[in-house]
KOLZA-937825 format. One record per residue (C-alpha): residue number from 1; residue in one letter; x, y, z negated. Coordinates in nm, 3 decimals, always signed. Each point is the difference from the previous one (the first is absolute). Example, Ala and Ser with C-alpha at 12.3 -4.5 7.8 and 13.67 -1.06 7.14 Angstrom:
% residues 2
R, k, r, c1, c2, c3
R, 1, a, +1.230, -0.450, -0.780
R, 2, s, +0.137, +0.344, +0.066
This chain:
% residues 360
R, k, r, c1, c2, c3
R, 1, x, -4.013, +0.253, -0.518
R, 2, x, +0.279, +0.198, -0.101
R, 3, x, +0.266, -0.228, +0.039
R, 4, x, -0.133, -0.073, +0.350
R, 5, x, +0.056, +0.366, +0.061
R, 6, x, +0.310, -0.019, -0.154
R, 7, x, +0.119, -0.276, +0.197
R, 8, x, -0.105, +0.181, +0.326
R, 9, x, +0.130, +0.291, -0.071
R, 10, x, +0.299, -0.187, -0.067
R, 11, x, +0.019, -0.180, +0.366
R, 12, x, -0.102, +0.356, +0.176
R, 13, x, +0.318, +0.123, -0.148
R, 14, x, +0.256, -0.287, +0.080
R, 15, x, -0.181, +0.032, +0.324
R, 16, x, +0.105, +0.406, +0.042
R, 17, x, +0.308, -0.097, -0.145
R, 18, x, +0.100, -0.236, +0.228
R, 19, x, -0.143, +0.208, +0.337
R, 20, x, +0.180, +0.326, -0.081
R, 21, x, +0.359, -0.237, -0.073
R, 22, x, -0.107, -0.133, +0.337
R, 23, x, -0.017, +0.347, +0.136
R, 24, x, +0.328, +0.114, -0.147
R, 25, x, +0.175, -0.273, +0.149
R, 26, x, -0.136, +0.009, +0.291
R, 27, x, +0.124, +0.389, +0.055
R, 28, x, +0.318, -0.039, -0.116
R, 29, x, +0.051, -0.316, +0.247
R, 30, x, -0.148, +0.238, +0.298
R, 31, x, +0.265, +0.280, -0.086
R, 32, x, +0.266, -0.244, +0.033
R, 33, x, -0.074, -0.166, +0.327
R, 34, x, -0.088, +0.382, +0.124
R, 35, x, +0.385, +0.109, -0.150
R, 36, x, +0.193, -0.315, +0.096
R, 37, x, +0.431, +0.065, +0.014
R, 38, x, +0.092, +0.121, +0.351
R, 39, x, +0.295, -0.217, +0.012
R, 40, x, -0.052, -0.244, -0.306
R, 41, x, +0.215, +0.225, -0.221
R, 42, x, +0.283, -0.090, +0.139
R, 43, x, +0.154, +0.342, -0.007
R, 44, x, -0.028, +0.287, -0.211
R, 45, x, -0.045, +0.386, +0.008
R, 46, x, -0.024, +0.270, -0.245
R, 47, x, +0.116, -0.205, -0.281
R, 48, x, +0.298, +0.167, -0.215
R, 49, x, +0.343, -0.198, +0.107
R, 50, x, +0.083, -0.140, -0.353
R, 51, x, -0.353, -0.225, +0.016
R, 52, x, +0.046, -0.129, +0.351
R, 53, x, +0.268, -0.263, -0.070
R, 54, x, -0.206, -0.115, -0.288
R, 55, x, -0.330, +0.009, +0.197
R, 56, x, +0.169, -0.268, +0.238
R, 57, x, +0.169, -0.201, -0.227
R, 58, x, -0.343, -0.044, -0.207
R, 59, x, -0.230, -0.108, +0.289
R, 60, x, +0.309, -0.232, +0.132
R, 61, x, +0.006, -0.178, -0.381
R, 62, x, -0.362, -0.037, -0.025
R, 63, x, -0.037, -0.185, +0.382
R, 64, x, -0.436, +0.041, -0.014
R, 65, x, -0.052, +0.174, +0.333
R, 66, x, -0.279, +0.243, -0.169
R, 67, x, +0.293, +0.195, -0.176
R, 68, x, +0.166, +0.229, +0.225
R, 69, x, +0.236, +0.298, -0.095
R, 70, x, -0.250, +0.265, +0.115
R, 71, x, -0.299, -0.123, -0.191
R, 72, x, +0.251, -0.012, -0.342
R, 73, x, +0.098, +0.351, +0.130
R, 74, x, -0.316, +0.122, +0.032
R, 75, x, -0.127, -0.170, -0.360
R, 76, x, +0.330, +0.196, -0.152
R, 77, x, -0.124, +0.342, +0.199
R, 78, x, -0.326, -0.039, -0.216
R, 79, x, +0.135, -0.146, -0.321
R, 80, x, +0.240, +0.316, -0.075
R, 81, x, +0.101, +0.159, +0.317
R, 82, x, +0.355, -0.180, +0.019
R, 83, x, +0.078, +0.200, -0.335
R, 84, x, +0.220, -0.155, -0.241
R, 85, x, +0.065, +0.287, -0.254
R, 86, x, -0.182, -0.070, -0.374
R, 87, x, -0.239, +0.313, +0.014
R, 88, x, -0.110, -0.067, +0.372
R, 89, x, -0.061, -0.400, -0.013
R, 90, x, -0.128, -0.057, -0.327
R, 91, x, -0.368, -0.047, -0.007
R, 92, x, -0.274, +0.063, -0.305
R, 93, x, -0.020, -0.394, -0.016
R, 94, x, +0.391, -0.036, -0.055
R, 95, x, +0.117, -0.114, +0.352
R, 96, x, +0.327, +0.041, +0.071
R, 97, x, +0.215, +0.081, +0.274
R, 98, x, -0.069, +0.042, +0.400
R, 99, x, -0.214, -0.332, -0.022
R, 100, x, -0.161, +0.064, -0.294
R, 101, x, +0.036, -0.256, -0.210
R, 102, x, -0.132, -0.080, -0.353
R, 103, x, +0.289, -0.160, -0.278
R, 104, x, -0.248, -0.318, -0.013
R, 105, x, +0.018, -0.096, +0.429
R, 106, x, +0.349, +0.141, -0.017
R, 107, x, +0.126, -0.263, -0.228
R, 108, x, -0.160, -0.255, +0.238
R, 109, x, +0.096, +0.169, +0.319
R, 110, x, +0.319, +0.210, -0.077
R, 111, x, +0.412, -0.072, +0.052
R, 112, x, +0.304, +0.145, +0.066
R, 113, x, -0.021, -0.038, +0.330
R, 114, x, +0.262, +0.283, +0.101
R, 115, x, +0.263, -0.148, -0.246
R, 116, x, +0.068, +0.350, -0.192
R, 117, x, -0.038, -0.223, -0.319
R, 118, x, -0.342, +0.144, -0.047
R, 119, x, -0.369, -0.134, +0.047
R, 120, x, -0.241, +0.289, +0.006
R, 121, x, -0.313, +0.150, +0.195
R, 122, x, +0.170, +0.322, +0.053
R, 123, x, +0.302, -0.157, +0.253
R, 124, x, -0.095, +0.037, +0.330
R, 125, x, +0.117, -0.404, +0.097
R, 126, x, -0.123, -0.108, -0.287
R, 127, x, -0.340, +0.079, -0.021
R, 128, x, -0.088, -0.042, +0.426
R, 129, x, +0.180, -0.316, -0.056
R, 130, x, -0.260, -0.082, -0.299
R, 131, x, -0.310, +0.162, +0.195
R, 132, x, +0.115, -0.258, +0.259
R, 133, x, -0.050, -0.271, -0.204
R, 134, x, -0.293, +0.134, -0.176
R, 135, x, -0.172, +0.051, +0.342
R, 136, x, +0.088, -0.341, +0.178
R, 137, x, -0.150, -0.138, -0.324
R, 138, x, -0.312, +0.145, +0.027
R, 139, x, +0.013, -0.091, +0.395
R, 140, x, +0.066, -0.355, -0.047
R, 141, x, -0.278, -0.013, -0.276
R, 142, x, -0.243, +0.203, +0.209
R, 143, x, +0.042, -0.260, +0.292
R, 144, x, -0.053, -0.311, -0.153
R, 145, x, -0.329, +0.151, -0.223
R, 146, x, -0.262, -0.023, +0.277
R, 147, x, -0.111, +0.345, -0.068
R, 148, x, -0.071, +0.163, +0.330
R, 149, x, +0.132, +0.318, +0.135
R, 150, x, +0.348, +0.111, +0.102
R, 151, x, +0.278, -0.176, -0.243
R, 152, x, +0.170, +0.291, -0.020
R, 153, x, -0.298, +0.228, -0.116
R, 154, x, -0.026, -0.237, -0.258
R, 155, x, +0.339, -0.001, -0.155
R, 156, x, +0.036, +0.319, +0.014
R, 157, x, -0.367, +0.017, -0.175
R, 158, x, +0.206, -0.253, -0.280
R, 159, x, +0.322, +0.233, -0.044
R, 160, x, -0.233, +0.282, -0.095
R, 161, x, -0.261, -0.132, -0.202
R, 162, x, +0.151, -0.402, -0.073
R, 163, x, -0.116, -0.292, +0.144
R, 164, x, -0.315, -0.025, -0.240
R, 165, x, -0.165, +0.284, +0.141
R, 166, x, +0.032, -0.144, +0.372
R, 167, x, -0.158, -0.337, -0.151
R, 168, x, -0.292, +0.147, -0.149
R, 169, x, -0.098, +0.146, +0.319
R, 170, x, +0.157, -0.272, +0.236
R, 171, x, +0.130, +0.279, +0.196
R, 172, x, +0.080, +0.350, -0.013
R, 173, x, -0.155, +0.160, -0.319
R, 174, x, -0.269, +0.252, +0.127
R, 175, x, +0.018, +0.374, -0.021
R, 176, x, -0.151, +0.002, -0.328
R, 177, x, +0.221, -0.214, -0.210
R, 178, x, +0.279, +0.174, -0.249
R, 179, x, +0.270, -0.189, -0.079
R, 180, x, -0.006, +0.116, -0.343
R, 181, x, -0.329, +0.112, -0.225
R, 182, x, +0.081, +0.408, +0.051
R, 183, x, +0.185, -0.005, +0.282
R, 184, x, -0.136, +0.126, +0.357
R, 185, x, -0.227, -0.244, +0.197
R, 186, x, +0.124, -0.087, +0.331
R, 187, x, +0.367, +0.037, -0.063
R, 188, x, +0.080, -0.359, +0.145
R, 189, x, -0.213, +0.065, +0.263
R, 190, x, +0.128, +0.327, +0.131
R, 191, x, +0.339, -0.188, -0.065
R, 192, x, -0.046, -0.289, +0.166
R, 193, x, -0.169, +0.242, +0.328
R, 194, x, +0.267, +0.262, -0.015
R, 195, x, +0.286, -0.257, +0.003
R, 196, x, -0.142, -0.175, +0.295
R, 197, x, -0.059, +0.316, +0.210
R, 198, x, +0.405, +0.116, -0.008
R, 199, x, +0.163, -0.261, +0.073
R, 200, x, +0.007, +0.105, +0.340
R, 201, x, +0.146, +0.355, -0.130
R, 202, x, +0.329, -0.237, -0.108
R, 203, x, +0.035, -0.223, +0.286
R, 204, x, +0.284, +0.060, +0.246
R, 205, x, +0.096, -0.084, +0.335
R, 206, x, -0.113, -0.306, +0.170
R, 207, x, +0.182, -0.263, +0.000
R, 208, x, +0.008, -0.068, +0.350
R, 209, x, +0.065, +0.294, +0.254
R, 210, x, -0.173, -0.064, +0.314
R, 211, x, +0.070, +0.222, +0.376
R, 212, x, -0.202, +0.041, +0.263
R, 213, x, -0.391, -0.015, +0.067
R, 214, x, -0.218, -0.210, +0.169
R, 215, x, -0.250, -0.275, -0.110
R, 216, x, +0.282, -0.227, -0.121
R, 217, x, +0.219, +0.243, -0.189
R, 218, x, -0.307, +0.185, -0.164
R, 219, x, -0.165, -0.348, -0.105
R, 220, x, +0.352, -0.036, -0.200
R, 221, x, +0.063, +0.328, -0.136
R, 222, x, -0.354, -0.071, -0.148
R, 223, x, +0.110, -0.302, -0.119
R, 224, x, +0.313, +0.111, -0.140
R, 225, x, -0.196, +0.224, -0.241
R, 226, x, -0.120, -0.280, -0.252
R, 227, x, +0.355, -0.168, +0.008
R, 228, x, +0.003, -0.082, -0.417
R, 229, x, -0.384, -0.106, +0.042
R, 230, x, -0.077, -0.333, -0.174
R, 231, x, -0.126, -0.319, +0.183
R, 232, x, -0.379, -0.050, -0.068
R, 233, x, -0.095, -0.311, +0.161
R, 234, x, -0.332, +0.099, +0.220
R, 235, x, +0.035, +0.369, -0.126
R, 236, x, +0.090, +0.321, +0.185
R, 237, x, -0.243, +0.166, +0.227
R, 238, x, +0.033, +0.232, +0.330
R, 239, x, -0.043, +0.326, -0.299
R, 240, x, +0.306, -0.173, -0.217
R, 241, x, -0.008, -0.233, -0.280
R, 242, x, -0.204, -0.187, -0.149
R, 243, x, -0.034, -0.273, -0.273
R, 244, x, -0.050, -0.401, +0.182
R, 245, x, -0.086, -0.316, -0.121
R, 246, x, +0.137, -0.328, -0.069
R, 247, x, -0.145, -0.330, +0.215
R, 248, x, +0.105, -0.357, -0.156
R, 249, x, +0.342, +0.044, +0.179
R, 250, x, +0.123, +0.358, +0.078
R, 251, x, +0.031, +0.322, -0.277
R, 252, x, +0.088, -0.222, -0.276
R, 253, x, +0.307, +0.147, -0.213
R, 254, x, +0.136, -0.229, -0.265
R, 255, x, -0.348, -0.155, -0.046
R, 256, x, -0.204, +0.314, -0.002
R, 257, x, -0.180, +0.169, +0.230
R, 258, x, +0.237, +0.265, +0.088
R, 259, x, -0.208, +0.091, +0.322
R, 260, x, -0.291, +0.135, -0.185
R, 261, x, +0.186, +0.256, -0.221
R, 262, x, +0.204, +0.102, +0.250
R, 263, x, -0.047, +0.357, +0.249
R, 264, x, +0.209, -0.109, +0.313
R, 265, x, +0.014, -0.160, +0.369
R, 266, x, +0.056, -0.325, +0.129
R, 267, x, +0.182, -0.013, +0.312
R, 268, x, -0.273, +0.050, +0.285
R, 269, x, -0.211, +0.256, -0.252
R, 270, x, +0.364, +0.209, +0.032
R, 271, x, -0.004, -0.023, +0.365
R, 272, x, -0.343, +0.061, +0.006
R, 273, x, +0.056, +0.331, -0.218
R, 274, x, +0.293, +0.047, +0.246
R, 275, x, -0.181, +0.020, +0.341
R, 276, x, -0.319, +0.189, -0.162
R, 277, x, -0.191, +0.166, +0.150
R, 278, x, +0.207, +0.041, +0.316
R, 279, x, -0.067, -0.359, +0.038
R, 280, x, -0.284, -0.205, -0.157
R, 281, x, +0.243, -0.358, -0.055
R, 282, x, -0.218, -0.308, -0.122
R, 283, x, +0.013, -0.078, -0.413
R, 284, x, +0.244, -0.309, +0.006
R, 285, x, +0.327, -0.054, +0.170
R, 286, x, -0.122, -0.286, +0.244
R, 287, x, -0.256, +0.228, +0.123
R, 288, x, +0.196, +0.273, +0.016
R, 289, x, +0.241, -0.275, +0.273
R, 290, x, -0.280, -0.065, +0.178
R, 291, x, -0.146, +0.376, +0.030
R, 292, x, +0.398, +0.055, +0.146
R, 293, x, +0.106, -0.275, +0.148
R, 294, x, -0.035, +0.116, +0.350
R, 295, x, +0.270, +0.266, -0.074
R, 296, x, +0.280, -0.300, -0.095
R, 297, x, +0.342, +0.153, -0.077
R, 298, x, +0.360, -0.191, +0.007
R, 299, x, +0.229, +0.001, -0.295
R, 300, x, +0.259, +0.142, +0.192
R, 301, x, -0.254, +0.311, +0.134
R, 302, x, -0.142, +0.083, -0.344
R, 303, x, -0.143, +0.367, -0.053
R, 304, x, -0.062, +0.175, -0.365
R, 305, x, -0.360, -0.089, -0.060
R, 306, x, -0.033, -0.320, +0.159
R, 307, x, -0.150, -0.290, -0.198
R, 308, x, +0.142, -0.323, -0.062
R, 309, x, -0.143, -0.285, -0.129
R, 310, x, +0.096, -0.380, -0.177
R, 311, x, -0.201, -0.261, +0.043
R, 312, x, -0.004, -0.419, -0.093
R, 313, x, -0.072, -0.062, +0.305
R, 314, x, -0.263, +0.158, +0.262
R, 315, x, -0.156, +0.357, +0.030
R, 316, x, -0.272, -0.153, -0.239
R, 317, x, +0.275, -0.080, -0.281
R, 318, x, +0.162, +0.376, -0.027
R, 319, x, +0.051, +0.069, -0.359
R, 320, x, +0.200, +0.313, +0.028
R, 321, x, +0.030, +0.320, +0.212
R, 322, x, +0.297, +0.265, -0.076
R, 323, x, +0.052, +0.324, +0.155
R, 324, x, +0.318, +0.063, +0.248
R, 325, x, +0.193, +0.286, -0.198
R, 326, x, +0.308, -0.005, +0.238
R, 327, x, +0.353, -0.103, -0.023
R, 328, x, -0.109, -0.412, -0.045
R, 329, x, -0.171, +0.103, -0.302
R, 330, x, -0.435, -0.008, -0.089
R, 331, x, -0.198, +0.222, -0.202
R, 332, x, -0.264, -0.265, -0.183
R, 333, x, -0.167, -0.104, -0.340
R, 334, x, +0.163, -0.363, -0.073
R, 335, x, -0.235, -0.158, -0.257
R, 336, x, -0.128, -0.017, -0.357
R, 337, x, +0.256, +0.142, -0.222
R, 338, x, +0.181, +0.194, +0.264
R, 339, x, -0.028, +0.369, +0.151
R, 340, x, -0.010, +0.147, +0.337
R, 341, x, +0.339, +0.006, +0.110
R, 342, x, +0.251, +0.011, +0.311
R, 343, x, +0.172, -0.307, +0.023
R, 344, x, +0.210, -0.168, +0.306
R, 345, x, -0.206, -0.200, +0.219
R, 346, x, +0.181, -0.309, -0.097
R, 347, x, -0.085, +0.039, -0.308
R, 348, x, -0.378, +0.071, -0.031
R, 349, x, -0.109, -0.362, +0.077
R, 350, x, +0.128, -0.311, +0.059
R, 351, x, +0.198, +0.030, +0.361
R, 352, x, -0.136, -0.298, +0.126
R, 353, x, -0.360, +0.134, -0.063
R, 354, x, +0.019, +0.299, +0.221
R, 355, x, -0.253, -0.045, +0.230
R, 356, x, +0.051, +0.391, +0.242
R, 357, x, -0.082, +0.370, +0.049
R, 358, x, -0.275, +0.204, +0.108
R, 359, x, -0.015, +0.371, +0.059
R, 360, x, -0.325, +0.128, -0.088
């Protein structure tokens, strides 16, 4: 009889276990989508000068779209404030340097990547350079381990704590786990949470400066603010992004199921997101043609804001719907792999494919 208690006892606790890892995960993945980048990261504010070159350069070297330069900026912010002096950025756990880093994931992670004939945690190149690769480690490992919640949460969860303690709990740890016996509980959560909330404090500009007002022009300044966002085959909602889902053919990213780990659009959930709530556009880009069809527009007459679409052959076979962002260029989310981007008309889709505008 006691063993049978045991054993239940056991299973209630696996069972808590598992629902308050659930929970954990489940809040940190909310915070994100509610504290998505403005403009993908793409510029930067209030970031001392001597980290933005460094900033760039690591997010350009790593190439996962997750990793922007004002989510690293905002992870510095809360690792040591941008400090770099020995009494300021040295924690009680022996981390060194503005990104904190321990000897044992320095020697793994660390270079000379400024050349000054020196490989340390306390040079400003070289230790963003090494948080880079740290990070788009943790990304790339976080997207391809079927764990659910925002990939980013979740390597930033593995910087802080390793990747051990975000396997235990497939996710996230909870608010209650320390990441060492002693140490306070919830310190990888509030980390994780914090980290997330700024990085809109460190983005700058958008990318993409759009004039005037109007249905069109509004529809693609709205647009414009999640330039940087990844591609999420079926993800992305009219409140932002969102993870999707892979179908046989489509959100497949070398032989995973990138869709499913991924917070993003696809291109007619961007132009949905675009025209909300001003205008309530259909789900998928052939039913956002026909919902606009009877407002055609010639390539020669095109307005910021209109929508054109590709196609194989027929208003049933559009595949693809882009965003006129003026000057022969398109605001749109390309596919798996890519992020939302301007690009010149000509060289969104195959030419031949182009099948005509709308304006909504």
């Amino acid at each position: 009889m006691k063993a049978l208690f045991s054993a239940a006892a056991a299973l209630i606790g696996l069972v808590i276990l598992t629902i308050v890892a659930l929970l954990g995960v489940l809040l940190i993945d909310a915070d994100a989508e509610a504290t998505q980048a403005t403009d993908g990261g793409g510029g930067l504010r209030g970031v001392p000068e001597e980290f933005r070159p460094w900033l760039f350069k690591a997010v350009a070297a790593c190439g996962e779209p997750e990793l922007t330069p004002a989510l690293m900026a905002s992870q510095l912010y809360h690792e040591a404030g941008f400090k770099t002096d020995p009494k300021s950025a040295t924690s009680d756990m022996a981390a060194k340097g503005p990104a904190q880093f321990i000897d044992a994931t320095w020697a793994t992670y660390g270079r000379d990547d400024d050349g000054n004939g020196r490989n340390t945690p306390w040079d400003i190149g070289d230790a963003v350079m090494a948080q880079g690769r740290y990070m788009c480690s943790m990304l790339k490992t976080a997207k391809s381990s079927g764990f659910g919640g925002d990939p980013r949460a979740l390597a930033l969860a593995g910087y802080n704590a390793g990747w051990g303690a975000v396997e235990r709990f497939r996710g996230v740890p909870p608010i209650w786990f320390a990441r060492r016996p002693g140490r306070a509980e919830g310190e990888t959560y509030a980390y994780v949470k914090a980290i997330m909330a700024d990085i809109s404090k460190f983005e700058g500009p958008s990318q993409l400066q759009v004039s005037g007002h109007g249905n069109g022009a509004d529809a693609l300044r709205r647009a414009s603010t999640r330039l940087g966002t990844p591609y999420s085959w079926g993800g992305g909602t009219p409140n932002g992004p969102s993870t999707g889902f892979c179908d046989g053919t489509n959100g497949y990213l070398g032989g995973r199921c990138s869709a499913s780990v991924t917070a993003g659009f696809d291109c007619s959930s961007l132009v949905q997101y675009a025209y909300w709530p001003s205008t309530h556009l259909p789900r998928v880009a052939a039913a956002q043609y026909g919902a606009t069809s009877d407002r055609p527009v010639s390539r020669d007459a095109l307005q910021p804001g209109d929508l054109l679409f590709w196609s194989h052959g027929g208003s049933g076979s559009i595949y693809h719907v882009a965003i006129y962002a003026g000057d022969g260029n398109v605001l749109h989310a390309p596919r798996t792999g890519r992020v939302v981007e301007v690009q010149p008309i000509t060289a969104a889709m195959p030419a031949g494919d182009y099948y005509g505008a709308t304006r909504p």
